[in-house]
LUMDO-244377 format. One line per field, with one value per atom (N, C-alpha, C): atom name; y, z, x; residue in three letters; residue number from 1; chain. Coordinates in steps of 0.001 Angstrom, whole numbers, always signed. Atoms other than C-alpha are relative to their C-alpha. Example, Ala and Ser with C-alpha at 12.3 -4.5 7.8 and 13.67 -1.06 7.14 Angstrom:
residues 2
atom [N|CA|C|N|CA|C]
north [-1190|-4500|+1200|-1190|-1060|+1090]
up [+0|+7800|+0|-60|+7140|+730]
east [+890|+12300|+900|-820|+13670|-770]
type [ALA|ALA|ALA|SER|SER|SER]
seq [1|1|1|2|2|2]
mol [A|A|A|A|A|A]
END
This chain:
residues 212
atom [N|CA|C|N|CA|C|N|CA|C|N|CA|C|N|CA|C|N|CA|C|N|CA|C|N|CA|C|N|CA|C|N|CA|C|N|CA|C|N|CA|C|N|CA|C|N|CA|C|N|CA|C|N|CA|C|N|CA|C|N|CA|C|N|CA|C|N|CA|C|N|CA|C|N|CA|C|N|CA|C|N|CA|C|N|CA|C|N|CA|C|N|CA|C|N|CA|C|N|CA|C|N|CA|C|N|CA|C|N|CA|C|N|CA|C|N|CA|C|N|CA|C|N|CA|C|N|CA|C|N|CA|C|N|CA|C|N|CA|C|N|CA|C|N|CA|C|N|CA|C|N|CA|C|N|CA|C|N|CA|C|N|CA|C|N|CA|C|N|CA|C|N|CA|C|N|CA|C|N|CA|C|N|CA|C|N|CA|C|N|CA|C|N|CA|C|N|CA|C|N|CA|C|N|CA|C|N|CA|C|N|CA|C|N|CA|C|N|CA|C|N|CA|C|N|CA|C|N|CA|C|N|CA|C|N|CA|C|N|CA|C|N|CA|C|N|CA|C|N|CA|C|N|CA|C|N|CA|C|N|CA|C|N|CA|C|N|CA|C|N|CA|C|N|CA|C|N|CA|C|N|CA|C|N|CA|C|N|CA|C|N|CA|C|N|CA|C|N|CA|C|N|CA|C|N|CA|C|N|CA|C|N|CA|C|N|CA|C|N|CA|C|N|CA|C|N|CA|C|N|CA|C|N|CA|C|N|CA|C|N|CA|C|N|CA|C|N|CA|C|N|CA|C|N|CA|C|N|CA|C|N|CA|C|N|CA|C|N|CA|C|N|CA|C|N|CA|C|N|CA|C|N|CA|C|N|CA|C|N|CA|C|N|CA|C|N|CA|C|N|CA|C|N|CA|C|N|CA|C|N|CA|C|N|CA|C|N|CA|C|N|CA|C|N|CA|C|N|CA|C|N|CA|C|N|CA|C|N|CA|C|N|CA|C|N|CA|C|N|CA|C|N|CA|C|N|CA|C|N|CA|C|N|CA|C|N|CA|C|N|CA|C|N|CA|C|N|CA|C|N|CA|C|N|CA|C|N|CA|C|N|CA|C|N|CA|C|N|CA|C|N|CA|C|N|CA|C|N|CA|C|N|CA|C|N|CA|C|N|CA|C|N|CA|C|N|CA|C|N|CA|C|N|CA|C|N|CA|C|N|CA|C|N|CA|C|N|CA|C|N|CA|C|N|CA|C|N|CA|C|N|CA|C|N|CA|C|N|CA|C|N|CA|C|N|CA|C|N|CA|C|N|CA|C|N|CA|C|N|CA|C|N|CA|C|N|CA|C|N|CA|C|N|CA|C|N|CA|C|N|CA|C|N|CA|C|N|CA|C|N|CA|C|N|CA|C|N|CA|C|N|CA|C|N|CA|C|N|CA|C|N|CA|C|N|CA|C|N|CA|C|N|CA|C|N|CA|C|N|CA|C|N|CA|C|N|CA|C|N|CA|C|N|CA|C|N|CA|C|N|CA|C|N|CA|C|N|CA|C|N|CA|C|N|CA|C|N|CA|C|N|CA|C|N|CA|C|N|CA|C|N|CA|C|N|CA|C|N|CA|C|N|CA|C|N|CA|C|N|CA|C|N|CA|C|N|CA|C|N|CA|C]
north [-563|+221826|-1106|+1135|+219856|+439|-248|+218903|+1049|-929|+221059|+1370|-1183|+223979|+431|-328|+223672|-516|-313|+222742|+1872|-1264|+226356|+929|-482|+227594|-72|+53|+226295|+1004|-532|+227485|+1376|-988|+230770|+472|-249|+231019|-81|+211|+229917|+889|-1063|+232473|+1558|-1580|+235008|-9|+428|+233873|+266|+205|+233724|+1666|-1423|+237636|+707|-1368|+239037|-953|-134|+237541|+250|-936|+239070|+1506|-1330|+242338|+256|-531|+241995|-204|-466|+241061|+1154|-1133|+243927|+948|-1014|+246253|-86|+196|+245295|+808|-853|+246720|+1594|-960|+249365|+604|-938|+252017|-315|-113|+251476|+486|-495|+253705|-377|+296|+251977|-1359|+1828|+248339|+346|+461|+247573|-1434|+1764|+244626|-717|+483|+243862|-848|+322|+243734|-1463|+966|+241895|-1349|+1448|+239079|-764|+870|+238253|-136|+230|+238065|-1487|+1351|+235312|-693|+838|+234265|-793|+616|+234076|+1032|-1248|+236432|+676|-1058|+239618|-70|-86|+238547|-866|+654|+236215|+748|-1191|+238867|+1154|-913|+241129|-511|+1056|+238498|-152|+83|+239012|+1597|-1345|+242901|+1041|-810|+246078|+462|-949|+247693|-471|+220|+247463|+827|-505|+250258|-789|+998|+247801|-902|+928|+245087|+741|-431|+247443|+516|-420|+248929|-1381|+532|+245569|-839|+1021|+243600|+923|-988|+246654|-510|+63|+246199|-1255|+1191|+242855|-115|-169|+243409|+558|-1195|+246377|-701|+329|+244401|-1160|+1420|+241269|+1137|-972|+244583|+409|-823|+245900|-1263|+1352|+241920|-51|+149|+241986|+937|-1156|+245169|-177|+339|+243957|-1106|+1560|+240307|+690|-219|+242144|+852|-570|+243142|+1534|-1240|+246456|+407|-597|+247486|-446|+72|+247357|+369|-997|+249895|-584|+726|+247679|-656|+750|+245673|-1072|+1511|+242498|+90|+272|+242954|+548|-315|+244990|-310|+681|+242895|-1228|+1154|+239883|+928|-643|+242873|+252|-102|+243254|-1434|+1558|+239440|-33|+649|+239152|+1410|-708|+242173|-489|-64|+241006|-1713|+883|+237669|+198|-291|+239097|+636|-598|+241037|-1049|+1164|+237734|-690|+1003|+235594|+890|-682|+238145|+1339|-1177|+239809|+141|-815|+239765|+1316|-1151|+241657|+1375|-1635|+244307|+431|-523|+244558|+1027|-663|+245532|+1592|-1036|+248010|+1084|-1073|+250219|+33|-589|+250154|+1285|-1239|+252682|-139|-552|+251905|-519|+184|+250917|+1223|-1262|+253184|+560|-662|+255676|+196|+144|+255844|-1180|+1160|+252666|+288|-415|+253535|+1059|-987|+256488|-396|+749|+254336|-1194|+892|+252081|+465|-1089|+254785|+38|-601|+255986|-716|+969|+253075|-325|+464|+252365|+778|-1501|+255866|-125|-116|+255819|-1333|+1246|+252097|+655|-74|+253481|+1318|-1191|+256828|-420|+851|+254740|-461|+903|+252081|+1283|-1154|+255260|+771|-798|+257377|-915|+1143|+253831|-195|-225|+254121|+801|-739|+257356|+1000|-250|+259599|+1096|-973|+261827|+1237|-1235|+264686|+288|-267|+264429|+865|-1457|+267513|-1181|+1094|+265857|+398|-132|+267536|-584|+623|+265924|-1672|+1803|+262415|-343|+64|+263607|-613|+4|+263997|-1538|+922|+261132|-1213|+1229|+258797|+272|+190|+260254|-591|+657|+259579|-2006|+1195|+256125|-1104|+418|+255332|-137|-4|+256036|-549|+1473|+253836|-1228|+1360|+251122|-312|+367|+251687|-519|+134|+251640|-1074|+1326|+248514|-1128|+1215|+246534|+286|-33|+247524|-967|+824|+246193|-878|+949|+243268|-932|+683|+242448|-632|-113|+243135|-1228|+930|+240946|-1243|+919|+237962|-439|+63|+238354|-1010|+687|+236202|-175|+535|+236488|+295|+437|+235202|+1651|-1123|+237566|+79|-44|+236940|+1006|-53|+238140|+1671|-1248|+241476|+575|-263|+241766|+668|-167|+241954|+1297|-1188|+244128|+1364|-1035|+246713|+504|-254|+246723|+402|-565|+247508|+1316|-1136|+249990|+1227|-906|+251709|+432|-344|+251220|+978|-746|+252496|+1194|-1209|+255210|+855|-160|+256375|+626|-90|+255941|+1453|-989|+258113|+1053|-1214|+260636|+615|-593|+261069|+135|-104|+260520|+1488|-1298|+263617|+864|-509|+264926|+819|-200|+264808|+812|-576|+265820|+1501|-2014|+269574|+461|-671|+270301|-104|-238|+269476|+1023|-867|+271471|+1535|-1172|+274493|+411|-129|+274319|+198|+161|+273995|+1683|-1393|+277143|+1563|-1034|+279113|-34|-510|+278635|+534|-802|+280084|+1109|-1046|+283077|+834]
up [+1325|+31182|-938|+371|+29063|-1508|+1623|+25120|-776|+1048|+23630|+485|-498|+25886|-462|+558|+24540|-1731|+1534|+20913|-806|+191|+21186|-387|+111|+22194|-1044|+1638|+19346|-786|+1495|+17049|-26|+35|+18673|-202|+263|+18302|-1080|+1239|+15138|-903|+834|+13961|+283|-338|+15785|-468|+1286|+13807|-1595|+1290|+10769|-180|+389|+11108|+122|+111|+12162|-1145|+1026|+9230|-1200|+937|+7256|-427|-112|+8723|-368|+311|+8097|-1740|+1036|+4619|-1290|+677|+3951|+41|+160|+5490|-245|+1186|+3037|-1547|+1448|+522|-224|+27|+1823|+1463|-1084|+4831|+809|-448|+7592|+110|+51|+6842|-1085|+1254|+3611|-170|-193|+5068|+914|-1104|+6367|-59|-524|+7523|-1061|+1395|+4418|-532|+825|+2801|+618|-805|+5562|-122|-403|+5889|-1059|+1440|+2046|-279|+249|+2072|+840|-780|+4728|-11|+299|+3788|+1367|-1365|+7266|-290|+17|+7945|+482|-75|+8863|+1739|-1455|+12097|+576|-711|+13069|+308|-112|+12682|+1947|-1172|+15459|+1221|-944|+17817|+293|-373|+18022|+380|+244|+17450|-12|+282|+17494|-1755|+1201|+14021|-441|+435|+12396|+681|-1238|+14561|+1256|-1304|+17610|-570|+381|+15743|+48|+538|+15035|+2049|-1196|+18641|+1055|-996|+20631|-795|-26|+18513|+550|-669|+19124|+1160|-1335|+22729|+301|-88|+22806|+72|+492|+20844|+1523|-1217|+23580|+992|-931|+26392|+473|-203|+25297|+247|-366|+25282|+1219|-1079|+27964|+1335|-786|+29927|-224|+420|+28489|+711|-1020|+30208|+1565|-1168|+33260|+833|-41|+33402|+512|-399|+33756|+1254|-1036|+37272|+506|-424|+37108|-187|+169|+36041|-1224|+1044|+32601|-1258|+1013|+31630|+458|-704|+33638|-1455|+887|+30631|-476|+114|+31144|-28|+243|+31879|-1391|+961|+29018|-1626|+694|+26932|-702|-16|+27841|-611|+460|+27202|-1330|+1365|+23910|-948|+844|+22739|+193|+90|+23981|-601|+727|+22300|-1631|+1450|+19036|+66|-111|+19982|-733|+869|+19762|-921|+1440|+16559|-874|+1044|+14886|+277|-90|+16406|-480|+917|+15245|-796|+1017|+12191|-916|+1099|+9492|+719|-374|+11888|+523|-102|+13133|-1380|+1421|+9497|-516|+119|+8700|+758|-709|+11631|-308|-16|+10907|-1309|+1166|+7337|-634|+838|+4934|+486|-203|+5466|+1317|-1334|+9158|+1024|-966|+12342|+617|-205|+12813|+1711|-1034|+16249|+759|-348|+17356|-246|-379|+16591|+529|-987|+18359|+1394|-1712|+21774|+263|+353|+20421|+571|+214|+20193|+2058|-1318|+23714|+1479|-708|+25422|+97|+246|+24699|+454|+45|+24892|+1621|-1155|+28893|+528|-13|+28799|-589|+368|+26147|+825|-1079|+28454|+655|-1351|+31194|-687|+746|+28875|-700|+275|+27277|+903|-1146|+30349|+622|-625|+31624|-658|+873|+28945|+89|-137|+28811|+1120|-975|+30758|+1296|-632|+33393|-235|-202|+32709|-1479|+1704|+28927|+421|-29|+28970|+329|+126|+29549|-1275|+1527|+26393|-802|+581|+24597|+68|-68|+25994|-884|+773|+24750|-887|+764|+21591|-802|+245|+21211|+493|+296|+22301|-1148|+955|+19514|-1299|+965|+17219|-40|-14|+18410|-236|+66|+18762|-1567|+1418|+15353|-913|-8|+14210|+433|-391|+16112|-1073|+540|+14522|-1316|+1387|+11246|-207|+48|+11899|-312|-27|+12889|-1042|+971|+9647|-972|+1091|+7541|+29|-342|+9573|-418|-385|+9606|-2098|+1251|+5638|-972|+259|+4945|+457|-489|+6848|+1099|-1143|+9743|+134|+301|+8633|+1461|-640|+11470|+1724|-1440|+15147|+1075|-500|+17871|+639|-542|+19890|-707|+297|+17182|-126|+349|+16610|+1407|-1224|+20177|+556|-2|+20181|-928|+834|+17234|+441|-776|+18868|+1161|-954|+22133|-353|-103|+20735|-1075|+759|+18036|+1269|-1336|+21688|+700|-874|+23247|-747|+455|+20834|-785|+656|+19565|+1177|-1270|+23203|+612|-137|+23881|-391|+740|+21074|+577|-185|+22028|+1059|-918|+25241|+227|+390|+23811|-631|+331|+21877|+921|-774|+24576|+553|-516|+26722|-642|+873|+23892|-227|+422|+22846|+1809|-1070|+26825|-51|-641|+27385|-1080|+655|+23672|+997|-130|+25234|+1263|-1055|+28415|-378|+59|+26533|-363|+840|+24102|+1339|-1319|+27480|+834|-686|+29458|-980|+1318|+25852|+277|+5|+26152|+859]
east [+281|+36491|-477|+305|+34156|+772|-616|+35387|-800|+316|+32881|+523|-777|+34264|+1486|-975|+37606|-234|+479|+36288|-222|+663|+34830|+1208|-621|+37969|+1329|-1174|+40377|-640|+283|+37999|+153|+29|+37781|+1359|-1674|+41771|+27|-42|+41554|-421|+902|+39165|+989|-857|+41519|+1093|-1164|+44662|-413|+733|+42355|-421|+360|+41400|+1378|-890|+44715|+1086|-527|+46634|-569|+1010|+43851|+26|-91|+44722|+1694|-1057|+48270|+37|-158|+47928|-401|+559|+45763|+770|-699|+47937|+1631|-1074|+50739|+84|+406|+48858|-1083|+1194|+46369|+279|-320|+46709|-1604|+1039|+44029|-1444|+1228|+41833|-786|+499|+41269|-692|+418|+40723|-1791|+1056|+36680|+84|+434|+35110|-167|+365|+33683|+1472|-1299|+37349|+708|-769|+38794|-1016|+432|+36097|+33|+293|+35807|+1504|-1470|+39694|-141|+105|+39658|-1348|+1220|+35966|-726|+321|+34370|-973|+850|+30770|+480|-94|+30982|-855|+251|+29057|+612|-497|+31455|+1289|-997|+34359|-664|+539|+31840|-390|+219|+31893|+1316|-1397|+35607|+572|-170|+35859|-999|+1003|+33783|-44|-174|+35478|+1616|-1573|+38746|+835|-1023|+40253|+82|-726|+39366|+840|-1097|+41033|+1588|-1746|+44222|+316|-197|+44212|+173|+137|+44041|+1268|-1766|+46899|+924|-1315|+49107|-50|+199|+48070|+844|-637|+48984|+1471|-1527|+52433|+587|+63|+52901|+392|-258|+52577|+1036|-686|+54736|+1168|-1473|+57843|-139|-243|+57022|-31|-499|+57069|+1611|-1345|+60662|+1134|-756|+61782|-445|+682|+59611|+1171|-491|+61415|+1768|-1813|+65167|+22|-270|+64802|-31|-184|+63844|+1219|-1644|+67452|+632|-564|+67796|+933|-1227|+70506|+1288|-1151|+73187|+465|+52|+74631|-520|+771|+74145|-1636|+1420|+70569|-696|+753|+70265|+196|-177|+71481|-1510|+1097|+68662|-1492|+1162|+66046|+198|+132|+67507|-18|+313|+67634|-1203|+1840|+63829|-471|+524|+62867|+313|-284|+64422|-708|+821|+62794|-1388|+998|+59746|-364|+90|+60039|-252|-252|+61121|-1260|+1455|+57831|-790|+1480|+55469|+813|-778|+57935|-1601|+1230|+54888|-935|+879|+52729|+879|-974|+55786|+295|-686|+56914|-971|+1210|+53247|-438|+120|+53230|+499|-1238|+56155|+358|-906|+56271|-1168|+851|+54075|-1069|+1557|+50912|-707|+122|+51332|-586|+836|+50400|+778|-1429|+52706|-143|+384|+50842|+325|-558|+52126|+1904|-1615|+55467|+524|-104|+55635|+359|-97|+54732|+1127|-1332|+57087|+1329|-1490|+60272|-465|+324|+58704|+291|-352|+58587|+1642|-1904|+62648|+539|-491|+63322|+920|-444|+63816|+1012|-1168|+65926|+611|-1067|+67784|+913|-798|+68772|+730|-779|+69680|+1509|-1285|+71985|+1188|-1016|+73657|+735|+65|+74004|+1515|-473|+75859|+1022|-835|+78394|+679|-722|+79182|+489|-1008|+81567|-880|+1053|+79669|+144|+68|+80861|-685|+401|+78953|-1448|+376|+76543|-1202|+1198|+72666|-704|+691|+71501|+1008|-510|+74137|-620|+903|+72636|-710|+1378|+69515|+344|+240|+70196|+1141|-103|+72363|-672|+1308|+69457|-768|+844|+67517|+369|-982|+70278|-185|-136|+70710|-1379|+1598|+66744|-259|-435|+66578|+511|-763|+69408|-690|+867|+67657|-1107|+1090|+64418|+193|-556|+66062|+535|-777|+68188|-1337|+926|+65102|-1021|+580|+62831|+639|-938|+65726|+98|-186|+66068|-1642|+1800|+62233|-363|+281|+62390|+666|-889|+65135|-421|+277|+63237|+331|-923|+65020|+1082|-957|+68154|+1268|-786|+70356|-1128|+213|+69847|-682|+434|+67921|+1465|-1343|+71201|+1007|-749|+73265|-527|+393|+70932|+634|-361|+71358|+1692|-1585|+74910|+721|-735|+75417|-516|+282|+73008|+601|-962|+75023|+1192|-1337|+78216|-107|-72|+77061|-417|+508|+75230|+1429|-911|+78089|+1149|-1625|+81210|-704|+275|+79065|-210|-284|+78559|+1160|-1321|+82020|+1127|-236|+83018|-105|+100|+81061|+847|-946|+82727|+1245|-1314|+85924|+145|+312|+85156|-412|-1|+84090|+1139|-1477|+87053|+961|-1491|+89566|-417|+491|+87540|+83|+181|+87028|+1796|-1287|+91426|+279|-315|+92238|-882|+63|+89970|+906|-557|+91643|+1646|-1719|+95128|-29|+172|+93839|+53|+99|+93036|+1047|-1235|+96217|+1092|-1144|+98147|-500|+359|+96466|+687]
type [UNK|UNK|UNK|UNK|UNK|UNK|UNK|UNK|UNK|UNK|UNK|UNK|UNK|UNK|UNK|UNK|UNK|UNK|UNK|UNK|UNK|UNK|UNK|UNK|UNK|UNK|UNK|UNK|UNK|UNK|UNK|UNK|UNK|UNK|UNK|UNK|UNK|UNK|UNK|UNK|UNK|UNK|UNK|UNK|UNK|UNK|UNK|UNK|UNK|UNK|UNK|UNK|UNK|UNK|UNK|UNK|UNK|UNK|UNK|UNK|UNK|UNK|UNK|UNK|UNK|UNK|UNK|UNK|UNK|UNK|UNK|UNK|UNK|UNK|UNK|UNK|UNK|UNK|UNK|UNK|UNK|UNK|UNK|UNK|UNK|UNK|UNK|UNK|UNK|UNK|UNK|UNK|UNK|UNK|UNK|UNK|UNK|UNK|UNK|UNK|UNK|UNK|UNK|UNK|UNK|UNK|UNK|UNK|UNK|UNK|UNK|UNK|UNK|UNK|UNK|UNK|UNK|UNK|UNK|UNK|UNK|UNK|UNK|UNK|UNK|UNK|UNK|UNK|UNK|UNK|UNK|UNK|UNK|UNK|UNK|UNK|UNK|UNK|UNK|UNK|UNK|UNK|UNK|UNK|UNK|UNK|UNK|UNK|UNK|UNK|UNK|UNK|UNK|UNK|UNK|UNK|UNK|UNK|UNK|UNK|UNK|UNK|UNK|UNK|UNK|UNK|UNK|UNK|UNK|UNK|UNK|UNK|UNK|UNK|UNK|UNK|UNK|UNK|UNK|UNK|UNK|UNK|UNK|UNK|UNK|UNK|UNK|UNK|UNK|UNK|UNK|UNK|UNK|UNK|UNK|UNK|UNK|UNK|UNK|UNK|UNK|UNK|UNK|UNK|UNK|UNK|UNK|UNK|UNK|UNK|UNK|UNK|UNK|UNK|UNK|UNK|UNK|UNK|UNK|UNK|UNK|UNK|UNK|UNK|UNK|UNK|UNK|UNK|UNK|UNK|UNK|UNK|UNK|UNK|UNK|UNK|UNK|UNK|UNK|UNK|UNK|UNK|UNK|UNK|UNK|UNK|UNK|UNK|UNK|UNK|UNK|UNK|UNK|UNK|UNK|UNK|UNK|UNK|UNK|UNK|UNK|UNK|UNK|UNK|UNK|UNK|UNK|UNK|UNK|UNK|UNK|UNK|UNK|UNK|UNK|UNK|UNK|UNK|UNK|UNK|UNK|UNK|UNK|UNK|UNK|UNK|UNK|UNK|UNK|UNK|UNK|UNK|UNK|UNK|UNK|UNK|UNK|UNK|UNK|UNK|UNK|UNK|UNK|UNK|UNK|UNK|UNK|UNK|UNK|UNK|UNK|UNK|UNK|UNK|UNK|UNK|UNK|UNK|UNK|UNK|UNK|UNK|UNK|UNK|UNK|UNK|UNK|UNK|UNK|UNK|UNK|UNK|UNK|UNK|UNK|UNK|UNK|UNK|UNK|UNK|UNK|UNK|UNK|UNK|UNK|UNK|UNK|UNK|UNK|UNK|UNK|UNK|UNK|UNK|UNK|UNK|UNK|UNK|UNK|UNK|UNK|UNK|UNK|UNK|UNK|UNK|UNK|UNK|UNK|UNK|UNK|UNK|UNK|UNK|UNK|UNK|UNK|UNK|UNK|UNK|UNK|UNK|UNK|UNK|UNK|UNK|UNK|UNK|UNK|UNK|UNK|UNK|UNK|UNK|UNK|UNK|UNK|UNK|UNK|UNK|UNK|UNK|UNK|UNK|UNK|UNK|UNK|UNK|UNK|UNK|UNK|UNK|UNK|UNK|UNK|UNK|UNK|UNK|UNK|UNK|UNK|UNK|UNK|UNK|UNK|UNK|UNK|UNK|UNK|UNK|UNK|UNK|UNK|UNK|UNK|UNK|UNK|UNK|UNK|UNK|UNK|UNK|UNK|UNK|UNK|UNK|UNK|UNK|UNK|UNK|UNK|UNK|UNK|UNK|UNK|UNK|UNK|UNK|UNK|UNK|UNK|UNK|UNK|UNK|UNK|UNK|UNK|UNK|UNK|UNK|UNK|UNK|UNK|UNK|UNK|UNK|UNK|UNK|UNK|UNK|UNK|UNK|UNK|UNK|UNK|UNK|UNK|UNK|UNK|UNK|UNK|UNK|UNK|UNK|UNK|UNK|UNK|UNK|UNK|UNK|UNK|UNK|UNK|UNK|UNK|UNK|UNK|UNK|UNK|UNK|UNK|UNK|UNK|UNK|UNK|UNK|UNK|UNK|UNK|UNK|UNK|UNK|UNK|UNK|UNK|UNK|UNK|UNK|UNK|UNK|UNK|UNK|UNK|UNK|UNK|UNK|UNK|UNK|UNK|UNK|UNK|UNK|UNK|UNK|UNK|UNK|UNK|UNK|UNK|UNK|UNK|UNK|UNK|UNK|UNK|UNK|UNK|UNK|UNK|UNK|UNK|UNK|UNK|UNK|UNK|UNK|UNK|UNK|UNK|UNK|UNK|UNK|UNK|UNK|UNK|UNK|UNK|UNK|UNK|UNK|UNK|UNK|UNK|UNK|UNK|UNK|UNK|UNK|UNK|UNK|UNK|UNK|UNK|UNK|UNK|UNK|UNK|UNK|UNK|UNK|UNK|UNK|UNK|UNK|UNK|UNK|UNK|UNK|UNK|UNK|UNK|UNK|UNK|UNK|UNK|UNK|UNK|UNK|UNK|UNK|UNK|UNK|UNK|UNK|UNK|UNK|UNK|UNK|UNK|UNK|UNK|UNK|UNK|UNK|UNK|UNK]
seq [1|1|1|2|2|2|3|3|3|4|4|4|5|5|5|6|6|6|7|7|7|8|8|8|9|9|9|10|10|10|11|11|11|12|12|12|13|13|13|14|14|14|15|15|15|16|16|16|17|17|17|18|18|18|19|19|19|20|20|20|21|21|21|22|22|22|23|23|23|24|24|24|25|25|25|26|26|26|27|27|27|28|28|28|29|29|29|30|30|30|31|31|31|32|32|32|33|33|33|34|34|34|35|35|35|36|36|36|37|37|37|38|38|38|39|39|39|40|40|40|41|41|41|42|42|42|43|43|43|44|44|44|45|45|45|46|46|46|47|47|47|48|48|48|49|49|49|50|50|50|51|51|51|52|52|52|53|53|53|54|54|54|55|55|55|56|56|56|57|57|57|58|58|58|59|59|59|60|60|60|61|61|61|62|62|62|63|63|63|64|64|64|65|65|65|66|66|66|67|67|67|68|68|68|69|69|69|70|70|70|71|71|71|72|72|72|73|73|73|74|74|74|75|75|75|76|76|76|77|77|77|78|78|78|79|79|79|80|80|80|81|81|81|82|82|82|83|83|83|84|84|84|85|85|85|86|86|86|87|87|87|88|88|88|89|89|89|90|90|90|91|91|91|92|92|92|93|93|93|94|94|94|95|95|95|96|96|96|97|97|97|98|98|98|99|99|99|100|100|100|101|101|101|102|102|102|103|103|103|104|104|104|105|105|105|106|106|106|107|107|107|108|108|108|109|109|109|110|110|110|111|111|111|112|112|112|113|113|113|114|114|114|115|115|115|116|116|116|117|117|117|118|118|118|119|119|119|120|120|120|121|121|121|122|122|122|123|123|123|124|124|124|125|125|125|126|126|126|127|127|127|128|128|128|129|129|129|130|130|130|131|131|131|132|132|132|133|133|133|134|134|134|135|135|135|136|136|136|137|137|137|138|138|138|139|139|139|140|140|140|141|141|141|142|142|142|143|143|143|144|144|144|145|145|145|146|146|146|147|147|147|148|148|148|149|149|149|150|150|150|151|151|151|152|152|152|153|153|153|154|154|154|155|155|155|156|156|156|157|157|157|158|158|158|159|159|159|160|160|160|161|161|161|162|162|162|163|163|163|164|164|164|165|165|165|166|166|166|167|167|167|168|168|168|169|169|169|170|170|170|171|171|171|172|172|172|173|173|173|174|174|174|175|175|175|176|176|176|177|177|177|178|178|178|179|179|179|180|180|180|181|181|181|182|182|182|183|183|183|184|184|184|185|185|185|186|186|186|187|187|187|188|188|188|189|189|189|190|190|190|191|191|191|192|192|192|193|193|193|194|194|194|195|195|195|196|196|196|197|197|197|198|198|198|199|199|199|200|200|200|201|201|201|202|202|202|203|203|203|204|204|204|205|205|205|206|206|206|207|207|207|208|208|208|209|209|209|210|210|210|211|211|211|212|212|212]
mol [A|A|A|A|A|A|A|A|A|A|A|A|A|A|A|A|A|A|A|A|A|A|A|A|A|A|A|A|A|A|A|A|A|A|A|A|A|A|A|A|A|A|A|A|A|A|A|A|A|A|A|A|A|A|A|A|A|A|A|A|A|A|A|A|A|A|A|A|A|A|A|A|A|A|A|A|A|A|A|A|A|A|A|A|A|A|A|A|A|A|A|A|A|A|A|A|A|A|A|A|A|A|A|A|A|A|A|A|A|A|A|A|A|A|A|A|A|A|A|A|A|A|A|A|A|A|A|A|A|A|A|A|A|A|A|A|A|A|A|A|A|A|A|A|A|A|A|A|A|A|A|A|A|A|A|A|A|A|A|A|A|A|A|A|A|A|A|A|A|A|A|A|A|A|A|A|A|A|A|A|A|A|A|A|A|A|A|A|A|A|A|A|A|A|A|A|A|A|A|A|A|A|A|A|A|A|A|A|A|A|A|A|A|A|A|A|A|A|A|A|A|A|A|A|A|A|A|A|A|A|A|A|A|A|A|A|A|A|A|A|A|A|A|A|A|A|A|A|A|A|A|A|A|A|A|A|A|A|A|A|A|A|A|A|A|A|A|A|A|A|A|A|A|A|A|A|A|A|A|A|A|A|A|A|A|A|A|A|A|A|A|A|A|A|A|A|A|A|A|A|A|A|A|A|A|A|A|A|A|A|A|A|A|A|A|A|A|A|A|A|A|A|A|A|A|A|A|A|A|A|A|A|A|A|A|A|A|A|A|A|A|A|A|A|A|A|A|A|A|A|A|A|A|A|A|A|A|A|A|A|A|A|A|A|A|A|A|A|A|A|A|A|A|A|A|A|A|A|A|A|A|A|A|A|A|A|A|A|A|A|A|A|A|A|A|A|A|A|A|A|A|A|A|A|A|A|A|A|A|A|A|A|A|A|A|A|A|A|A|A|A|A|A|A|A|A|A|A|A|A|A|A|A|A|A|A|A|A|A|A|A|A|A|A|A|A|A|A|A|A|A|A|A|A|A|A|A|A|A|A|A|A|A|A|A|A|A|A|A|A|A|A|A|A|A|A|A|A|A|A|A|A|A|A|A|A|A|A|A|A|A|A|A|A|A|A|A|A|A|A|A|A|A|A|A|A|A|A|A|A|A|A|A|A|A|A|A|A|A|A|A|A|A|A|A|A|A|A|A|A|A|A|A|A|A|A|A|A|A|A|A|A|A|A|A|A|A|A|A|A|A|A|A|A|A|A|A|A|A|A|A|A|A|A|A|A|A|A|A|A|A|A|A|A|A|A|A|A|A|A|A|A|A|A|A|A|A|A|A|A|A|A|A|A|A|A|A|A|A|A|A|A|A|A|A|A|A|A|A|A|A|A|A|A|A|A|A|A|A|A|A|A|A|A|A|A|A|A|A|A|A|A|A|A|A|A]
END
């Protein structure tokens, strides 16, 4: 690789750092459909044909960071052995997921707040959706109904999503480790619960039915 070959390539990194914190500080203040090229290049002050030498449009720009994001979560659930509702492993999938929130928080914060892409968080929720079944499932008692699961993954998904907005908003102040941890046991003792509740209404009907 000669020097001007990797000259090329800093710069071309550089220029690609240089547009997507362009795009996140736009969409801080303005909903996608409101950001063009125009906006974006005279914000970071680069042409408009050096932007199209990186991108087709601002939807490719928004569609290929997602992509990116996307694929660093879905390396994270990859990396734990195929078996990530076990604890332990799903533990390590939740420190490197909160990993990568924290290395690229401006651009998730951007994603998932107002004038982010609700389409991206959808695949987001979706993607988790089937780890978090598993990790719940792994918790609670077997005999807990499977529509009950359900709907306590949506519950809990939910919660999650909600935790990590707050977290992202706040600057992300405490450790991925420590998010990690507090998510596992709110999964777990809310889980728990349920099938504690469980248990206790199925023995009362069973007590109610041998009175009869």
């Amino acid at each position: 690789m000669t020097n001007t070959t990797t000259k090329q390539e800093r710069r071309y990194r550089r220029t690609e750092a240089l547009i997507l914190n362009g795009l996140i500080s736009l969409l801080q203040r303005k909903s996608i459909k409101e950001i063009t090229v125009r906006k974006l290049t005279d914000l970071i002050d680069i042409n408009q044909s050096t932007f199209y030498l990186h991108y087709t449009n601002i939807f490719d720009l928004l569609e290929q960071t997602e992509q990116r994001l996307l694929n660093q979560f879905q390396r994270a659930e990859r990396d734990e052995c195929g078996a990530p509702y076990e604890t332990g492993n799903f533990f390590h999938f939740l420190e490197n997921t909160f990993t990568i929130l924290s290395e690229n928080a401006p651009l998730c914060s951007a994603l998932i707040e107002e004038n982010g892409d609700i389409a991206f968080l959808r695949t987001l929720e979706a993607q988790f959706r089937e780890v978090g079944m598993k990790t719940l499932r792994s918790f609670a008692p077997p005999e807990l109904r499977e529509q009950d699961l359900q709907y306590a993954t949506s519950f809990a998904l939910a919660g999650c999503m909600g935790m990590v907005e707050h977290w992202l908003k706040s600057g992300c102040p405490e450790t991925p480790t420590h998010m990690a941890e507090l998510t596992l046991v709110l999964l777990r003792e809310g889980t728990t619960s349920i099938g504690a509740k469980h248990t206790g209404s199925q023995r009362n009907r069973e007590k109610s039915s041998s009175t009869v």
